[in-house]
C-alpha positions in Angstrom: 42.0 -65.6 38.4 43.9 -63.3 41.1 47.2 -62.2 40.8 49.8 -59.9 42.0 50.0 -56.6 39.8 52.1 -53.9 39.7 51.3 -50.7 37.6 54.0 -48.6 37.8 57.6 -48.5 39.1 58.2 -48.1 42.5 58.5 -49.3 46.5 56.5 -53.1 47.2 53.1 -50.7 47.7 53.2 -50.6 44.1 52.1 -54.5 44.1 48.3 -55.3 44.5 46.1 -58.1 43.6 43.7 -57.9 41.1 41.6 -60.3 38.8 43.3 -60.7 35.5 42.1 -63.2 32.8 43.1 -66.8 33.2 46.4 -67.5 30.0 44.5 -69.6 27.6 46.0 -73.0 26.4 47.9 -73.3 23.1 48.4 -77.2 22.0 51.9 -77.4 22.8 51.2 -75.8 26.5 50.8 -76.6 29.6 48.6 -74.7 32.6 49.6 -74.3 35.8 47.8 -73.7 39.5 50.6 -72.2 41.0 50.9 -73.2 44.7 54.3 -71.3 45.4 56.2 -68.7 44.1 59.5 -67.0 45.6 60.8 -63.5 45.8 64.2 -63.4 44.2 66.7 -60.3 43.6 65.1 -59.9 39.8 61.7 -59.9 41.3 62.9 -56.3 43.3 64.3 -55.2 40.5 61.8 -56.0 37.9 59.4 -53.9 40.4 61.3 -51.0 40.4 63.2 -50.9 37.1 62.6 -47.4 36.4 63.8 -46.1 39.0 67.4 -47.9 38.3 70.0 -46.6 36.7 72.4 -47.2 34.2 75.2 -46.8 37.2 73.1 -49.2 39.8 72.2 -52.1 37.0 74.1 -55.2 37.6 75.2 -55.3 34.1 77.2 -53.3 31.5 75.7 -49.8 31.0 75.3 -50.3 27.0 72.6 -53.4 28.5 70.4 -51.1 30.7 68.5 -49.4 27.7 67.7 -53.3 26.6 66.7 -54.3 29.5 64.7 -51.0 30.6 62.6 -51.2 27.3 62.3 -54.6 27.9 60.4 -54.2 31.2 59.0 -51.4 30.0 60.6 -47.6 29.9 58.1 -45.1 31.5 55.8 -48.1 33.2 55.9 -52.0 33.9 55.7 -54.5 30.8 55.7 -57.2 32.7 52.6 -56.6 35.3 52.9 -59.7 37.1 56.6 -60.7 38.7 57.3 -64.3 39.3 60.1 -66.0 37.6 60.1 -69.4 40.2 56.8 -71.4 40.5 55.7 -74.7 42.4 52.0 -76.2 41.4 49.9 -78.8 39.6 49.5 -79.4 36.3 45.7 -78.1 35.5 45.8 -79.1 31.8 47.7 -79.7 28.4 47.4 -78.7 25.2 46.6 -81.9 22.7 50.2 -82.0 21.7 51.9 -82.6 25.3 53.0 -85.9 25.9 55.5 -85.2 29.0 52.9 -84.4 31.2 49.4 -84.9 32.9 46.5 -83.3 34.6 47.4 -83.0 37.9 51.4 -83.9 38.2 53.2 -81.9 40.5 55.6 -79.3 38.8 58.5 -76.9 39.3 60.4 -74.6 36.5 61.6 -71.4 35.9 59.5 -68.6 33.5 63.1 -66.5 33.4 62.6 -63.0 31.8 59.1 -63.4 30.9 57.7 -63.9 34.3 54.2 -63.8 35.7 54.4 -66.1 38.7 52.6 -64.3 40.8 49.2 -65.4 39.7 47.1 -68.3 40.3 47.3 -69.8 36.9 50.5 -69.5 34.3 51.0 -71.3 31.0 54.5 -71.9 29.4 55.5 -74.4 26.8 55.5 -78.0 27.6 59.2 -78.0 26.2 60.5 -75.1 28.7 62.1 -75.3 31.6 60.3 -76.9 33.7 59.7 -80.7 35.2 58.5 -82.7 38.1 59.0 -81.2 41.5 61.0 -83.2 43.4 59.0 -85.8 45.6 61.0 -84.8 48.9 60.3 -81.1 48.9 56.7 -78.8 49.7 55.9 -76.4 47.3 57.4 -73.6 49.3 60.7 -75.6 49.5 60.8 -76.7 45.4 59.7 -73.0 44.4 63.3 -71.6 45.9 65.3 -73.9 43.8 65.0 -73.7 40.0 66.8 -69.9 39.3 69.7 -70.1 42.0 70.4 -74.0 40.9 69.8 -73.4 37.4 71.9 -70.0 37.4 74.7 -71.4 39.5 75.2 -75.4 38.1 75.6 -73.5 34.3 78.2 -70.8 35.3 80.0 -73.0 37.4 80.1 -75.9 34.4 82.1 -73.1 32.4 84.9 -73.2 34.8 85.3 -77.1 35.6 86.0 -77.7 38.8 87.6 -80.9 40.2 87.7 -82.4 43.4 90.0 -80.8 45.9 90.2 -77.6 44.9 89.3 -74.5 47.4 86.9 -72.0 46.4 85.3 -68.9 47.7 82.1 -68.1 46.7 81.2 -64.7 47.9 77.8 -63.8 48.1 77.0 -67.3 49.3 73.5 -66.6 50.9 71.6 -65.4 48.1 69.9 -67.6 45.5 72.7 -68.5 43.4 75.3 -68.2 46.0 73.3 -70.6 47.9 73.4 -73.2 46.2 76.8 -72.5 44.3 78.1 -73.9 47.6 76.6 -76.8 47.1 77.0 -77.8 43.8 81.1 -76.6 44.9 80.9 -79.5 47.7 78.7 -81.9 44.8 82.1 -82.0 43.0 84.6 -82.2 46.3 85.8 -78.5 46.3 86.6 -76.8 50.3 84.4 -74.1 50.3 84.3 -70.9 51.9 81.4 -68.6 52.1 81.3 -65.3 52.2 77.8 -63.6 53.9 76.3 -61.1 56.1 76.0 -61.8 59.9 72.2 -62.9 60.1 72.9 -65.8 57.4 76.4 -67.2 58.9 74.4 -70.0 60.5 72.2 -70.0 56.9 75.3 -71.0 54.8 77.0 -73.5 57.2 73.8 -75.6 56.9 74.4 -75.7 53.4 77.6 -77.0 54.2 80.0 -74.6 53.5 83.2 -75.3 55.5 84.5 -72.3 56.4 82.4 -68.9 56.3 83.8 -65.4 56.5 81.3 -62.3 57.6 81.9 -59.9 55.2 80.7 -57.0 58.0 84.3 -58.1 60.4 86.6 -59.3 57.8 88.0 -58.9 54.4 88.3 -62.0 53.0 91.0 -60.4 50.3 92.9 -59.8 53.0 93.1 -63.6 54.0 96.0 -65.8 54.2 94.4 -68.5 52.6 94.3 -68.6 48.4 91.6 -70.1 46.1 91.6 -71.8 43.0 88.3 -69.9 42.3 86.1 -66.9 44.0 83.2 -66.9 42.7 81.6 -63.4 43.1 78.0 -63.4 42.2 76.8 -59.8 42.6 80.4 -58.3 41.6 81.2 -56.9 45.3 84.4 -57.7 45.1 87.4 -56.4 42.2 89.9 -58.4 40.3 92.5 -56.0 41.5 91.7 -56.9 45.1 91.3 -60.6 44.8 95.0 -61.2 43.0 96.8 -61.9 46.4 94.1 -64.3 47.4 94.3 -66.3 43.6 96.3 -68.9 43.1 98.8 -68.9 40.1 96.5 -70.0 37.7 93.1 -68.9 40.1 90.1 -68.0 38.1 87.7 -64.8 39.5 84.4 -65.6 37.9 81.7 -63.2 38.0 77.9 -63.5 37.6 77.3 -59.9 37.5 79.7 -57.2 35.8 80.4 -54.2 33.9 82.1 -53.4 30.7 85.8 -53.2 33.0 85.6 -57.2 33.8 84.8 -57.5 30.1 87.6 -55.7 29.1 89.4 -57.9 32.0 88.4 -61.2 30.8 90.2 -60.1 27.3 93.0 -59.3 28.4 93.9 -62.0 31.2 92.9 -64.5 28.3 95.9 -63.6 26.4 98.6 -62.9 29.6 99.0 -64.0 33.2 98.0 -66.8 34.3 95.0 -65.3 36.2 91.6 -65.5 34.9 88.6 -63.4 34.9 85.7 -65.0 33.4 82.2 -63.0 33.2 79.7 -66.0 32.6 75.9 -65.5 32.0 73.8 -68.4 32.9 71.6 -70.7 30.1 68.4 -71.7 31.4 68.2 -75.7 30.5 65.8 -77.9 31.6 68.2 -80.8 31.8 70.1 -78.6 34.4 66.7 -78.5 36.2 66.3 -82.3 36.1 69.5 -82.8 37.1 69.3 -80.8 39.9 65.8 -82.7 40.7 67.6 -86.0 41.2 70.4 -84.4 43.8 67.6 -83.3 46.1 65.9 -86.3 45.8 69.1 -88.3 46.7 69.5 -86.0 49.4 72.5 -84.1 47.9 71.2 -80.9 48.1 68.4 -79.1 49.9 66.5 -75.6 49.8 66.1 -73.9 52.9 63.4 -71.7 53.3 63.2 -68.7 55.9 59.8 -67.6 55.6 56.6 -67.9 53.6 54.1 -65.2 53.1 50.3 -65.5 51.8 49.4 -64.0 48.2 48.0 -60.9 50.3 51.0 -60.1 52.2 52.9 -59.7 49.1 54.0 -56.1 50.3 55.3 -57.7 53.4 56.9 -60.3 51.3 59.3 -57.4 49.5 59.7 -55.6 52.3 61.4 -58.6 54.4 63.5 -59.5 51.9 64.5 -55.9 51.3 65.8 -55.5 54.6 68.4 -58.2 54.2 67.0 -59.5 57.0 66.1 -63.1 55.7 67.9 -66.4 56.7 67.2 -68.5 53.6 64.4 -68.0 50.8 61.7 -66.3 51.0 57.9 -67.8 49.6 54.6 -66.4 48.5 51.6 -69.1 49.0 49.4 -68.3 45.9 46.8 -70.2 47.5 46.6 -67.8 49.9 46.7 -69.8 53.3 49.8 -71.4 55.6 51.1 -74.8 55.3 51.4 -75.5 51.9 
């Protein structure tokens, strides 16, 4: 089968495809033909891991050795990116029961990848389950990390109807739909983007959005019962005046100082800041499936790219030029 390969660390010319030996079925498996796959943040950084440091990670520093031998120290351990897949069930190991040859699927692989090939296998019990019957392939690939990532963070904070939350970061895949989930259980929701995605997060229906390039939403008038700040752009310190009394800042990505933070505004003030890591469940995923097919949430997607223009693929989404998500047609042709 072909896939996309990468062999060392490095820009998106690193990536290639090559013919690599089909996965081969295990009892309690199922196989995949992988019809879309999406180009997420860990995708980038999966590709060029070794060039990250313990400064630039996302994380706390003591996680980056982990997570560097993980995806391999001096060269890639995982060859094939991928974590978000679309396809058709191919066939299932004599033990499967919840699925057939040829239903339509969606899930998420999470750390161990390798959606960027024709063909995956993953157990029959992961996270994954039937792609909603109102999306494309391109349009259920985009869903399953950002929905999955942001439904499970936000459930640690319990939200209620009426409350106003910021979400900053709202254009990315968890951001994304974070907003929508926020307006799923009645919140007011500002969003907090670039300039090219303003029109990107009010179709997701965000109703208010702030360009973070011509104002400084700490700096607002306006307080929240929650921001939200997926990527960690913002500071506690910064964000107080903008809290509410008992606000909570929650972050999805942070470093040992919001740690020590979360500690300490557990036992004084009346100020929160909760670092929350995301659990990967597929009843999450199915419960997301029935919102879009309901029409309660949607993916949009800005652009899709064939399997050979993986490169390209990188490189758009690099530039922070993208208006929604960004696809890779493994079966190598438009209009999937």
């Amino acid at each position: 089968m072909k896939a996309i390969v990468h062999h060392e660390y490095g820009p998106p010319e690193v990536l290639s495809i090559e013919e690599v030996h089909k996965p081969e079925l295990r009892e309690n498996d199922i196989q995949v033909r992988v019809r879309a796959t999406s180009v997420n943040y860990g995708d980038l950084v999966g590709r060029n891991f070794g060039n990250l440091s313990a400064a630039e990670f996302n994380m706390p520093a003591f996680m980056w050795l982990p997570a560097r031998l993980l995806f391999g120290f001096n060269k890639p351990r995982k060859g094939i990116l991928g974590s978000e897949f679309a396809g058709d069930v191919e066939a299932t190991g004599n033990k499967v029961t919840q699925f057939k040859k040829g239903d339509a699927v969606f899930g998420y692989l999470g750390q161990k990848m390798g959606a960027y090939a024709e063909y995956i296998r993953m157990e029959a019990t992961g996270v994954v389950t039937l792609k909603p019957h109102t999306m494309n392939y391109a349009e259920a690939t985009s869903v399953p990390y950002g929905a999955i990532m942001a439904l499970s963070i936000l459930k640690k904070v319990r939200m209620k109807s009426g409350q106003k939350i910021l979400i900053n970061g709202a254009s990315g895949s968890i951001g994304s739909f974070a907003v929508q989930i926020a307006k799923l259980y009645g919140a007011e929701v500002t969003g907090v983007c670039g300039t090219p995605r303003l029109e990107f997060v009010k179709k997701l229906g965000a109703d208010r959005v702030i360009d973070y390039t011509r104002e400084d939403f700490t700096q607002d008038r306006q307080t929240y019962d929650l921001i939200f700040d997926i990527l960690g752009k913002s500071s506690f310190s910064r964000c107080k005046n903008v809290l509410k009394p008992n606000g909570i800042y929650l972050l999805a990505s942070f470093k040992t100082k919001q740690i020590f933070q979360m500690v300490t505004t557990s036992f004084k003030g009346n100020q929160k800041v909760i670092c929350a890591i995301g659990s990967e469940k597929v009843e999450d995923l199915r419960t997301i499936t029935k919102w879009i097919e309901t029409g309660k949430m949607k993916s949009i997607v800005d652009k899709v790219f064939v399997m050979d223009q993986a490169v390209e693929a990188h490189h758009y989404v690099e530039s922070r030029h993208k208006t929604g998500h960004v696809v890779i047609d493994m079966d190598n042709q438009p209009g999937i």
